[in-house]
py3Dmol code that shows the C-alpha trace and the ligand (Angstrom):
import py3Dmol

protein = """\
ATOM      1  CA  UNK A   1     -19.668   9.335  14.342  1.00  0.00           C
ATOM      2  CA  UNK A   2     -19.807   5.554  14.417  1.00  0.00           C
ATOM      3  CA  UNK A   3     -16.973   4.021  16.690  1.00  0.00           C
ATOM      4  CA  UNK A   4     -17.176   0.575  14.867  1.00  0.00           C
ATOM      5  CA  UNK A   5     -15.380   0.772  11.626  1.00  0.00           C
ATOM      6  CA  UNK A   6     -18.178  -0.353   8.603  1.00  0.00           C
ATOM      7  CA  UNK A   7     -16.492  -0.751   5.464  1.00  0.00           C
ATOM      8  CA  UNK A   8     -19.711  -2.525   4.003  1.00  0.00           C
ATOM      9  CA  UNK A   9     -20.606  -1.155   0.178  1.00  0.00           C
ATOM     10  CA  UNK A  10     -17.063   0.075  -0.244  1.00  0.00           C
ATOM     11  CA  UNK A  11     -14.546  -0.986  -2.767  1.00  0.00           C
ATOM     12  CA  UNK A  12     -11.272  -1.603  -2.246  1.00  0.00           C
ATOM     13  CA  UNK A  13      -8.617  -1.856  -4.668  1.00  0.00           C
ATOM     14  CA  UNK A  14      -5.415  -3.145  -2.810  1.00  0.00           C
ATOM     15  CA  UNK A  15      -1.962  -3.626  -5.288  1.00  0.00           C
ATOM     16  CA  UNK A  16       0.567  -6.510  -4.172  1.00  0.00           C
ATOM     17  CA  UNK A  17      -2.282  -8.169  -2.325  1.00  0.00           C
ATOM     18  CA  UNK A  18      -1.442 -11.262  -3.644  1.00  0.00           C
ATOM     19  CA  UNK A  19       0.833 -11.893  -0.635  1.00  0.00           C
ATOM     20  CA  UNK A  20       2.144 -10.053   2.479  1.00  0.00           C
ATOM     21  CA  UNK A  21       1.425  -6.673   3.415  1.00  0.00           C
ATOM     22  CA  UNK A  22      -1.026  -6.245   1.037  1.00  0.00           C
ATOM     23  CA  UNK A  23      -2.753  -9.705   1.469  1.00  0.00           C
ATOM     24  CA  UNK A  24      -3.422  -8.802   5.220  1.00  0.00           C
ATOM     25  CA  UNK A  25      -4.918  -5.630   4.384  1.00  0.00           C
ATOM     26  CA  UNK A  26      -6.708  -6.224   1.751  1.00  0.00           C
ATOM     27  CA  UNK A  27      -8.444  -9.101   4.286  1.00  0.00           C
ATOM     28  CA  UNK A  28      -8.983  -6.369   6.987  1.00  0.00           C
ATOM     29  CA  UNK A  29     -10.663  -4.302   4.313  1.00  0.00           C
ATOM     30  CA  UNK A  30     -12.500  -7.275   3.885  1.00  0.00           C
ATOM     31  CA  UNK A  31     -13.715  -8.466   7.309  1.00  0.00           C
ATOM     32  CA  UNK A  32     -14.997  -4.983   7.397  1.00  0.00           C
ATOM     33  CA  UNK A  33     -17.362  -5.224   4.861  1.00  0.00           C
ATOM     34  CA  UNK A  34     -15.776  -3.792   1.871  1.00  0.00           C
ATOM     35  CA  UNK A  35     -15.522  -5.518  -1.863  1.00  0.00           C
ATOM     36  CA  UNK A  36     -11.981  -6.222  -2.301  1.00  0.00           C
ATOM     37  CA  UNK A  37      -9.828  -6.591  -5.685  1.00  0.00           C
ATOM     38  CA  UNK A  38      -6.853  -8.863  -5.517  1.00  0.00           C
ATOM     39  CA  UNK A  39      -4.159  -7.231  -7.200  1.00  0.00           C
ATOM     40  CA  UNK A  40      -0.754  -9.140  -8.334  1.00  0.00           C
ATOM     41  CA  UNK A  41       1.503  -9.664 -11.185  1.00  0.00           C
ATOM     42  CA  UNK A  42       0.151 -13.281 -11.304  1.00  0.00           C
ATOM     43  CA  UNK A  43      -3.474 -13.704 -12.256  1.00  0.00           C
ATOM     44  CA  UNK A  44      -3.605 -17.431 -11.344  1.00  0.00           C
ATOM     45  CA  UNK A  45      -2.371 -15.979  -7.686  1.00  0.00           C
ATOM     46  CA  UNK A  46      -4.854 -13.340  -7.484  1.00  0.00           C
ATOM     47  CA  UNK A  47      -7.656 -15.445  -8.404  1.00  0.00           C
ATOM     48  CA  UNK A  48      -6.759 -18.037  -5.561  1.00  0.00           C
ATOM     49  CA  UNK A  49      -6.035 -15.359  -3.134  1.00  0.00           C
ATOM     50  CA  UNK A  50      -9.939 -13.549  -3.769  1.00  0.00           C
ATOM     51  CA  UNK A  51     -11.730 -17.004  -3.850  1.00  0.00           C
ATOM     52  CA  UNK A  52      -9.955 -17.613  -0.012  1.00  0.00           C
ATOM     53  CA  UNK A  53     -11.678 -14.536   0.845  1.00  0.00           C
ATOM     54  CA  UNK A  54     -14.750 -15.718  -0.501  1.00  0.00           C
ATOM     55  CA  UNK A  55     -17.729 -13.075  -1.865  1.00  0.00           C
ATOM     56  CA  UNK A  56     -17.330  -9.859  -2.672  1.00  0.00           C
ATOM     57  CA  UNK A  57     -14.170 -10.087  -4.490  1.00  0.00           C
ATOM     58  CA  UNK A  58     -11.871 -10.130  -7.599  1.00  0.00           C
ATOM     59  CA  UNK A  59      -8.322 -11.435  -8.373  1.00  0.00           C
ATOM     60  CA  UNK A  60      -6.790  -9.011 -11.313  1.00  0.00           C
ATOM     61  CA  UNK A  61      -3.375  -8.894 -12.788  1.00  0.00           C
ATOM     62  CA  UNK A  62      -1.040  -5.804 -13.764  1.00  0.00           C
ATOM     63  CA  UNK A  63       2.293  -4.515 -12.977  1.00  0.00           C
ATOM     64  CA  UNK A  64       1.656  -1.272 -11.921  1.00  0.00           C
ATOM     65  CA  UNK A  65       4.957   0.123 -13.377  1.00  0.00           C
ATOM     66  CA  UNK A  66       2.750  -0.098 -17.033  1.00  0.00           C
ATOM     67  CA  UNK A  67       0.022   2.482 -16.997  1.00  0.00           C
ATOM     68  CA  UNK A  68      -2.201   0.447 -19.932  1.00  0.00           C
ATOM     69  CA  UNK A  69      -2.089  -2.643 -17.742  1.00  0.00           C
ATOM     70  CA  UNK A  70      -3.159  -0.663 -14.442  1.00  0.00           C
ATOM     71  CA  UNK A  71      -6.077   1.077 -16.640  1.00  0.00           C
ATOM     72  CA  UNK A  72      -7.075  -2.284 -17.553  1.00  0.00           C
ATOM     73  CA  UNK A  73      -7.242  -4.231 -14.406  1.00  0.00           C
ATOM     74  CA  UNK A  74      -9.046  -1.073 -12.663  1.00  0.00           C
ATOM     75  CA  UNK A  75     -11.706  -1.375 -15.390  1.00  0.00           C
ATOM     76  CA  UNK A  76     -12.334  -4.930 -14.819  1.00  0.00           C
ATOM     77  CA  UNK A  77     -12.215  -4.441 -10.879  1.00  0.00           C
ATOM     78  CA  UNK A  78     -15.061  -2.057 -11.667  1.00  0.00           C
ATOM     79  CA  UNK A  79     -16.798  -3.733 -14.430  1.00  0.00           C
ATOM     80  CA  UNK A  80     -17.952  -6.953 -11.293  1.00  0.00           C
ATOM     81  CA  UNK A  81     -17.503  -4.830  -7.620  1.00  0.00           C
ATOM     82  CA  UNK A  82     -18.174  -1.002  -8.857  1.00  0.00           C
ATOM     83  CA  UNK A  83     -16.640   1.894  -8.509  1.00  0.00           C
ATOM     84  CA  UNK A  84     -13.347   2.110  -6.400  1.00  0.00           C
ATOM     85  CA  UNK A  85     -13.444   3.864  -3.042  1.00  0.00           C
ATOM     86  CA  UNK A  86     -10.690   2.736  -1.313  1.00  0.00           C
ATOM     87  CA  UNK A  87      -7.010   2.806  -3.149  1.00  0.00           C
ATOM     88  CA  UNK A  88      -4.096   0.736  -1.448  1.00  0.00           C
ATOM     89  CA  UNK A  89      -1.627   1.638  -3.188  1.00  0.00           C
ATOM     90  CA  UNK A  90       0.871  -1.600  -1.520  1.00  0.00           C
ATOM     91  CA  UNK A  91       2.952  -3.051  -4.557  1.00  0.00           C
ATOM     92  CA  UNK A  92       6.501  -2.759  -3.911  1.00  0.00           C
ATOM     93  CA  UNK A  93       9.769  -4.611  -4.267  1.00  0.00           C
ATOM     94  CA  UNK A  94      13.534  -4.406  -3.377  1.00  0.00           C
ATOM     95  CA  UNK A  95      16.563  -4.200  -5.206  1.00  0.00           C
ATOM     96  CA  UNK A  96      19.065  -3.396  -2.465  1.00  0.00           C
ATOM     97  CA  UNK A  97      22.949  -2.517  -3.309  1.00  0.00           C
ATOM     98  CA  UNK A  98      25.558   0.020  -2.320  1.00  0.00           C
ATOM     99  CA  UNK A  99      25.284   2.717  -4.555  1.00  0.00           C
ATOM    100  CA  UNK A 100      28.380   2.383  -6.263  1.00  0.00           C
ATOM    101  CA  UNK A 101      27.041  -1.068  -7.488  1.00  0.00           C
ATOM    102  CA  UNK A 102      23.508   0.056  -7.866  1.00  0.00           C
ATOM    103  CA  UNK A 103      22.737  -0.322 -11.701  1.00  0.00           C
ATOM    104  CA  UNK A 104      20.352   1.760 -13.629  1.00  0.00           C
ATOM    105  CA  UNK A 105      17.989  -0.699 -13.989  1.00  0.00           C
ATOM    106  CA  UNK A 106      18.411  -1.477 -10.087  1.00  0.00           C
ATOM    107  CA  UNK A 107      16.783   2.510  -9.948  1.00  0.00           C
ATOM    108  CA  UNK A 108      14.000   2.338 -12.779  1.00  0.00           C
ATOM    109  CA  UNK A 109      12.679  -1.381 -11.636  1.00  0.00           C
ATOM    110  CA  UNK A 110      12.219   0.039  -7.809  1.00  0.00           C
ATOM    111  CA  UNK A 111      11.199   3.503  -8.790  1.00  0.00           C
ATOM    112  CA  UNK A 112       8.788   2.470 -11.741  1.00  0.00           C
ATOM    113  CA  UNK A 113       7.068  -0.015  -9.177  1.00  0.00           C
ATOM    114  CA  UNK A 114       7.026   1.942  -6.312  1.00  0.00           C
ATOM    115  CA  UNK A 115       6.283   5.306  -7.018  1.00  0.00           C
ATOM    116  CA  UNK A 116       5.630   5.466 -10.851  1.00  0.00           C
ATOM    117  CA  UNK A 117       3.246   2.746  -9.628  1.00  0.00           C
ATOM    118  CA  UNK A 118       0.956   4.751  -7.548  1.00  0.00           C
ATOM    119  CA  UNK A 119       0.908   7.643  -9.747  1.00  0.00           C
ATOM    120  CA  UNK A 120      -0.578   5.515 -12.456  1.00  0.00           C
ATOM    121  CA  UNK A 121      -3.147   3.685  -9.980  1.00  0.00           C
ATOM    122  CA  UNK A 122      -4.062   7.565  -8.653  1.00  0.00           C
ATOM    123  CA  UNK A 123      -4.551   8.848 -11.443  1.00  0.00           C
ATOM    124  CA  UNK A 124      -6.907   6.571 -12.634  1.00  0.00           C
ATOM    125  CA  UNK A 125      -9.358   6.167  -9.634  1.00  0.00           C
ATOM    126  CA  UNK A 126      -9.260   9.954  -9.111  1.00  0.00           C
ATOM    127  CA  UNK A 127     -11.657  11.308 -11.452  1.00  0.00           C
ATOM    128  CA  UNK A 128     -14.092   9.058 -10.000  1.00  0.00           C
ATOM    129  CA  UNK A 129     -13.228   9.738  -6.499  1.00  0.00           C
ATOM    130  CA  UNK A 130     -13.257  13.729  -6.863  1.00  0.00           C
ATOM    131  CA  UNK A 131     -17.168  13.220  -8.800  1.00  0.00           C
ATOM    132  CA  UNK A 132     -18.414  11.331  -5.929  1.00  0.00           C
ATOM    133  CA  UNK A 133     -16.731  13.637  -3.680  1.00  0.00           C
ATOM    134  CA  UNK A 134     -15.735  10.547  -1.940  1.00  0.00           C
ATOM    135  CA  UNK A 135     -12.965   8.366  -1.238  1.00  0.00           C
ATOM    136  CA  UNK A 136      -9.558   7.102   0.688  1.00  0.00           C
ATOM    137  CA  UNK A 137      -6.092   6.932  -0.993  1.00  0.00           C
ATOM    138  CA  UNK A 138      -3.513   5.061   1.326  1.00  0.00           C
ATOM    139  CA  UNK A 139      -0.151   4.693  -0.287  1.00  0.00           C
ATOM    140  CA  UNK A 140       2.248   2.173   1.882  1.00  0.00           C
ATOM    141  CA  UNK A 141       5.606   3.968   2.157  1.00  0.00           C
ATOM    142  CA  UNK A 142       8.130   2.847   5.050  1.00  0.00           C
ATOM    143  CA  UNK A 143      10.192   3.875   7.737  1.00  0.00           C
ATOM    144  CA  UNK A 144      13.006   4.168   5.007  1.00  0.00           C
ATOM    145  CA  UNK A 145      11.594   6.908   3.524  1.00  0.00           C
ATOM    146  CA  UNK A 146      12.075   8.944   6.400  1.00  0.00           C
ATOM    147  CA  UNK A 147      15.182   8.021   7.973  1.00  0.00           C
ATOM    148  CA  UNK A 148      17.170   6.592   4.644  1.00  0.00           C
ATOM    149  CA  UNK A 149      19.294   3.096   4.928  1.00  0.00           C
ATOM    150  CA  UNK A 150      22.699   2.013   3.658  1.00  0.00           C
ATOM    151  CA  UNK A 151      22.132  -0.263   0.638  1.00  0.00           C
ATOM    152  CA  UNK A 152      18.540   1.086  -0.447  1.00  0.00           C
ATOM    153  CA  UNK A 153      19.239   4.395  -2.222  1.00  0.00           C
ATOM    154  CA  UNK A 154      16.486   3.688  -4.557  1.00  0.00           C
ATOM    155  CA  UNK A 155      14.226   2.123  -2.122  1.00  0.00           C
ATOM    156  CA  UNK A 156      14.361   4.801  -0.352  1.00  0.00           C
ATOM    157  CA  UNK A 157      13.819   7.428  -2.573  1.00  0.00           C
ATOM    158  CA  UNK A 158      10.986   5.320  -4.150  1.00  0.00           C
ATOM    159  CA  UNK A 159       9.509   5.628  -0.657  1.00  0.00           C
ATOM    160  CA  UNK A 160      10.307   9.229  -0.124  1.00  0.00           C
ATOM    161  CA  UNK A 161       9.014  10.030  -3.121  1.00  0.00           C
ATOM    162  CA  UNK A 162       5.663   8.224  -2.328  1.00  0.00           C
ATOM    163  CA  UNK A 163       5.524  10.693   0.960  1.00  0.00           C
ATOM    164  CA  UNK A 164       5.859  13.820  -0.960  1.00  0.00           C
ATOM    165  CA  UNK A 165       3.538  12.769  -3.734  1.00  0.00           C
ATOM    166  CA  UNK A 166       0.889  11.952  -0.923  1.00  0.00           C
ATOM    167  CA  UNK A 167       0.996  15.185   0.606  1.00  0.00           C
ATOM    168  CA  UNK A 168       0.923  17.007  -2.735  1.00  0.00           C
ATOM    169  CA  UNK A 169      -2.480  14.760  -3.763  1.00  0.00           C
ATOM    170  CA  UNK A 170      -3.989  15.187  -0.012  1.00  0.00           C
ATOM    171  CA  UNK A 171      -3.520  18.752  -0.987  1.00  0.00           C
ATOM    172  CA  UNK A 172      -5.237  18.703  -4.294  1.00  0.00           C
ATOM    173  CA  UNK A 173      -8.077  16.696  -3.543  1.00  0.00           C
ATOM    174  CA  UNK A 174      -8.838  17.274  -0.197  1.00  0.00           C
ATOM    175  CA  UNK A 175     -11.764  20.051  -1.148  1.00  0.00           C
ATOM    176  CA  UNK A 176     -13.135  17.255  -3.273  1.00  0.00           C
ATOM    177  CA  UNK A 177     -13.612  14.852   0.042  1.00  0.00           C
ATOM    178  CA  UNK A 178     -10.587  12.929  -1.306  1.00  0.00           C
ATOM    179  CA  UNK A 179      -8.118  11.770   1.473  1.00  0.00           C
ATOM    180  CA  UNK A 180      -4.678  10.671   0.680  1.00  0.00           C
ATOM    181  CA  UNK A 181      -2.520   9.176   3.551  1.00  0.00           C
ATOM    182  CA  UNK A 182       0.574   7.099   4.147  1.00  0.00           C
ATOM    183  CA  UNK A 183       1.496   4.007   6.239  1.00  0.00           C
ATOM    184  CA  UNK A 184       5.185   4.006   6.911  1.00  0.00           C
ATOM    185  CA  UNK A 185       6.190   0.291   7.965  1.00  0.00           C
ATOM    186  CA  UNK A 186       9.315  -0.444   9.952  1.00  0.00           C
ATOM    187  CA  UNK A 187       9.951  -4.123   9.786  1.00  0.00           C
ATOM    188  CA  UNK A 188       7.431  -6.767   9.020  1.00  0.00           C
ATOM    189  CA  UNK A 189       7.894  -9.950   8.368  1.00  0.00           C
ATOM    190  CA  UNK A 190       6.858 -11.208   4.570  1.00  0.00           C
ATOM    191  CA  UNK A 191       8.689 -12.682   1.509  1.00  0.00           C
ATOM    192  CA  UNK A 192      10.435  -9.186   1.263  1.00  0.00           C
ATOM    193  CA  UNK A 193      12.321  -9.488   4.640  1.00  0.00           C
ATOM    194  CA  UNK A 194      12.903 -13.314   4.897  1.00  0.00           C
ATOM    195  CA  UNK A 195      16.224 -13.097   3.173  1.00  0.00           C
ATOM    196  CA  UNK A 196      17.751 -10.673   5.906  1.00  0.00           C
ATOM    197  CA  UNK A 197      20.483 -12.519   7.105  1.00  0.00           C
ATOM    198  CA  UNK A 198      20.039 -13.406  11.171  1.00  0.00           C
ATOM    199  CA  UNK A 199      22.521 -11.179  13.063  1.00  0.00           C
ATOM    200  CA  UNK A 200      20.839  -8.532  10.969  1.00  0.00           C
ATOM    201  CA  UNK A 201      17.633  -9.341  12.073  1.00  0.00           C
ATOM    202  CA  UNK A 202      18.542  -9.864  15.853  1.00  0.00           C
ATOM    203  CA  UNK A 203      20.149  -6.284  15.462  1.00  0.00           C
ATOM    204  CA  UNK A 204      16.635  -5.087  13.859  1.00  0.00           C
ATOM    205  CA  UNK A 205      14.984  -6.528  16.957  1.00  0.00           C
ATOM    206  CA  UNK A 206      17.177  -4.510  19.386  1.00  0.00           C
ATOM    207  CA  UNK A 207      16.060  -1.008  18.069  1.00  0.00           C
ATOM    208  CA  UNK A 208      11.904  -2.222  18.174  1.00  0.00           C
ATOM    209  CA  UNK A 209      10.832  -0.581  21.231  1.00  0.00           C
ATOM    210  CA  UNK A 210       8.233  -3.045  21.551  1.00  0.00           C
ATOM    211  CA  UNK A 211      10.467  -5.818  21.097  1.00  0.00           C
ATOM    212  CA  UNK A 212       8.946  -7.627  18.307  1.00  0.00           C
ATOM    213  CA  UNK A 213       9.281  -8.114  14.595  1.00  0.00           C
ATOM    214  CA  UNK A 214       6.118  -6.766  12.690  1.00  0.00           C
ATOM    215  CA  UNK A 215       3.096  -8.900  11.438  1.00  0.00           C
ATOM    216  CA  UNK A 216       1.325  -8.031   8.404  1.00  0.00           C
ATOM    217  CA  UNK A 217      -2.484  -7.792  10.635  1.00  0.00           C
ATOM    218  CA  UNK A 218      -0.264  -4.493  12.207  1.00  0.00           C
ATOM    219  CA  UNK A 219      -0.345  -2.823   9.420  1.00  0.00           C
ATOM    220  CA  UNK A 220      -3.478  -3.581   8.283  1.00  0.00           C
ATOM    221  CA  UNK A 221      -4.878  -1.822  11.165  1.00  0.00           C
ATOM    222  CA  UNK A 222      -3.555   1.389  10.534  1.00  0.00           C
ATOM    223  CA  UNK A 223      -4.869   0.882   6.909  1.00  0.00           C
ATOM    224  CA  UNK A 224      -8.349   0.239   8.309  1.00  0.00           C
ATOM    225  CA  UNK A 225      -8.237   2.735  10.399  1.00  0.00           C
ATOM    226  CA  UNK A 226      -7.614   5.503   7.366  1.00  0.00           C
ATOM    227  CA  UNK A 227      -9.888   3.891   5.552  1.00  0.00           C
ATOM    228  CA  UNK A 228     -13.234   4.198   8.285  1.00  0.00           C
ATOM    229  CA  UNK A 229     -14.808   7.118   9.110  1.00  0.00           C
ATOM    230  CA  UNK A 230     -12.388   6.994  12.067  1.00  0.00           C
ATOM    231  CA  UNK A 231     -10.172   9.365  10.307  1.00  0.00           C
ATOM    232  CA  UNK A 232     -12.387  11.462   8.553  1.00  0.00           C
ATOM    233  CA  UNK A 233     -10.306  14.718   9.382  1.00  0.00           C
ATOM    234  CA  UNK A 234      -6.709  13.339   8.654  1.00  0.00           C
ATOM    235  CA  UNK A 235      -5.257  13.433   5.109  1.00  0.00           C
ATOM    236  CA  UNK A 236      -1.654  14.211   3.873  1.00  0.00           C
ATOM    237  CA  UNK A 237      -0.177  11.753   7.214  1.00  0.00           C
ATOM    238  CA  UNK A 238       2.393   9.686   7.675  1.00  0.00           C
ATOM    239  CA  UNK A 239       0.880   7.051  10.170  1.00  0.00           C
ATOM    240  CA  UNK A 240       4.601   5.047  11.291  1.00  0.00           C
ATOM    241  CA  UNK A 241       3.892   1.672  12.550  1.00  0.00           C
ATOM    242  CA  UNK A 242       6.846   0.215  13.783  1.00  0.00           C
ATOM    243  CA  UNK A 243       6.801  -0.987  17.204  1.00  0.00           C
ATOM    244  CA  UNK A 244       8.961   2.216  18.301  1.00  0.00           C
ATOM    245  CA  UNK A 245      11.801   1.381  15.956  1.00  0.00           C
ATOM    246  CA  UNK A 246      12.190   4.881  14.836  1.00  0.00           C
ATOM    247  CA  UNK A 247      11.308   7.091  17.838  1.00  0.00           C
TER     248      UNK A 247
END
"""
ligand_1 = """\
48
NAP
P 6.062 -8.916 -0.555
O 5.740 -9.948 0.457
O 7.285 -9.079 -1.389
O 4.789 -8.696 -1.482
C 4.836 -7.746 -2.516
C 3.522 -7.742 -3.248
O 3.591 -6.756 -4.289
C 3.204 -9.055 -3.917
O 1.818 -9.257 -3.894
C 3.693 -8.842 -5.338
O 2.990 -9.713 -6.218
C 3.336 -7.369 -5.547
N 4.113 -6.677 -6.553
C 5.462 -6.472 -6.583
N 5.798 -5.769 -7.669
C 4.659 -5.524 -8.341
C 4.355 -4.838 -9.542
N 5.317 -4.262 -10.285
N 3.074 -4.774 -9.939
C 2.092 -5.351 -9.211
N 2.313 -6.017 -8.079
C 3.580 -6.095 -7.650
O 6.256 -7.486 0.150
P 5.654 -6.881 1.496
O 6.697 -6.996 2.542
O 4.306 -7.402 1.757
O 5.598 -5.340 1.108
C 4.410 -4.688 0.712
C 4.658 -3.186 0.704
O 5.055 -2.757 1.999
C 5.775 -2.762 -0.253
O 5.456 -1.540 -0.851
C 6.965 -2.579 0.673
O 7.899 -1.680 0.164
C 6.273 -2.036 1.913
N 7.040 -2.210 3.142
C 7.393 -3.463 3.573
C 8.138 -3.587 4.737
C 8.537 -4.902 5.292
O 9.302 -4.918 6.273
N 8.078 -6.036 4.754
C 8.507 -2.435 5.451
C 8.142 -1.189 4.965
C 7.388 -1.084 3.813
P 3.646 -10.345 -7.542
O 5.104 -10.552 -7.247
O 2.877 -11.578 -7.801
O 3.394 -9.299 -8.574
"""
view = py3Dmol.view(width=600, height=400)
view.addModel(protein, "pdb")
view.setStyle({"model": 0}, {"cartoon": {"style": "trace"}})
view.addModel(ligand_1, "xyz")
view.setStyle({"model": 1}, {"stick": {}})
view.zoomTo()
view.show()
C-alpha cells in the first residue's frame, strides 16, 4: 500500500464544483493527479472554473435534478477525459422554512437536487464502474442528516436520504470493487452559509469543538482520502467532518 495518495489517470466527475464545497474538492482531486470535470448549472462558470485548474479538465453543465441533462454532460465528460472513476456526487442547495410554511415545491426543488440528483449521476457511471470492477462513489451528505434541524425538514431528509441510499449502493456494488461513501459536513463556510444571520453563527461557533468555522480544503480531505487507495477497505461510511460539532 502506497502512503502518498496518487490520483494520477483517474477521472473525477465532481457536481456543484463550480463553487464551494465542490470547487475545493474537485481541486484536491486535482492536485492529486486525477482528470477533473467541472460540473455546474452554468456552463460559462464551469468552463472558467476547469481552465483555472488548467490541464486535465472539463467544465460541463446540467442540473442534476433532470436525468437527460446528467446523461448528457457525463457523456461529454467522457467523450475528452475517459471513463469516470471517481463520482462526487456535491450539488446541493437550500430552501429552509418551518414546516408549516414549507411549500411543495420548497420539498421537490431540495429533494430532486439533492437526492434525486445522485441517483441519476449513480446510475449512470455505474455500469461502467461495476465492468471495470473499479471505482469510488462519494456522495456529500451533512451533519443534518443525522441529527435533523429546525427549519430544514427537506434538507434534511434530502440528506438522510443520501445516507441510506449510500449504504444500500455500498451494499450492491461492493463485490464489483465499487465503493460508495459519505462525507457529512457540519458547517463550512461557502455561498450556502453566508446568509446565516451573525448571532446564529457565533452560536454555531460555540458547539465546534475545535473552535472554528469549516473551510472548504476540510472537506476536501476527507474526499481525497475516500477516493486513494487509503481507504480501500471502507465503503457504506459516514466520514463527519465537523470540527467536533456533533460529538
Ligand atoms: P454552494 O456554495 O451553494 O455551491 C453549490 C454548488 O452546487 C454550486 O456549484 C452550484 O452551481 C451547484 N448546484 C446547485 N444546484 C445544482 C443542480 N440542481 N444541478 C447542478 N449543480 C447544482 O454550496 P456548498 O456549501 O459548497 O455545498 C456543497 C454541498 O455540501 C451541498 O450538497 C451541501 O448540501 C453540502 N453541505 C454544505 C454545508 C455547508 O455548511 N456549506 C454543510 C453540509 C453539507 P450552480 O448554482 O451554478 O448550478
Amino acid at each position: 500500500m502506497s502512503t502518498t495518495i496518487d490520483l494520477a489517470g483517474q477521472v473525477a466527475f465532481v457536481t456543484g464544483s463550480t463553487r464551494g464545497i465542490g470547487k475545493g474538492v474537485a481541486s484536491a482531486l486535482h492536485r492529486a493527479g486525477a482528470s477533473v470535470a467541472i460540473v455546474g448549472r452554468d456552463i460559462a462558470q464551469a468552463q472558467r472554473v476547469a481552465a483555472e485548474l488548467g490541464d486535465r479538465t472539463v467544465g460541463v453543465a446540467c442540473d442534476v435534478a433532470q436525468n437527460d441533462q446528467v446523461e448528457a454532460a457525463i457523456a461529454a465528460a467522457e467523450s475528452v477525459l475517459g471513463p469516470i472513476t471517481i463520482l462526487v456526487n456535491n450539488a446541493g442547495l437550500t430552501r429552509d422554512n418551518l414546516l408549516i410554511r414549507l411549500s411543495p415545491d420548497d420539498w421537490d426543488a431540495v429533494l430532486n437536487a439533492n437526492l434525486k440528483g445522485a441517483f441519476h449521476t449513480t446510475r449512470a457511471v455505474i455500469k461502467g464502474m461495476m465492468k471495470r470492477r473499479a471505482g469510488r462513489i462519494i456522495n456529500i451528505a451533512s451533519v443534518v442528516g443525522i441529527t435533523g434541524n429546525k427549519g430544514q425538514a427537506n434538507y434534511a431528509a434530502s440528506k438522510a436520504g443520501l445516507i441510506g441510499f449510500t449504504k444500500s449502493v455500498a451494499k450492491e456494488y461492493a463485490s464489483r470493487g465499487v465503493l460508495v461513501n459519505c462525507v457529512a459536513p457540519g458547517f463550512i463556510e461557502t455561498d450556502m452559509t453566508a446568509a446565516l444571520p451573525a448571532d446564529a453563527r457565533a452560536a454555531l461557533l460555540s458547539q465546534i469543538a475545535l473552535g472554528r468555522l469549516g473551510q472548504p480544503d476540510d472537506v476536501a480531505g476527507a474526499v481525497l482520502f475516500l477516493a486513494s487507495d487509503l481507504a480501500w477497505y471502507l465503503t457504506g461510511q459516514v466520514l463527519v467532518v465537523d470540527g467536533g460539532m456533533v460529538i
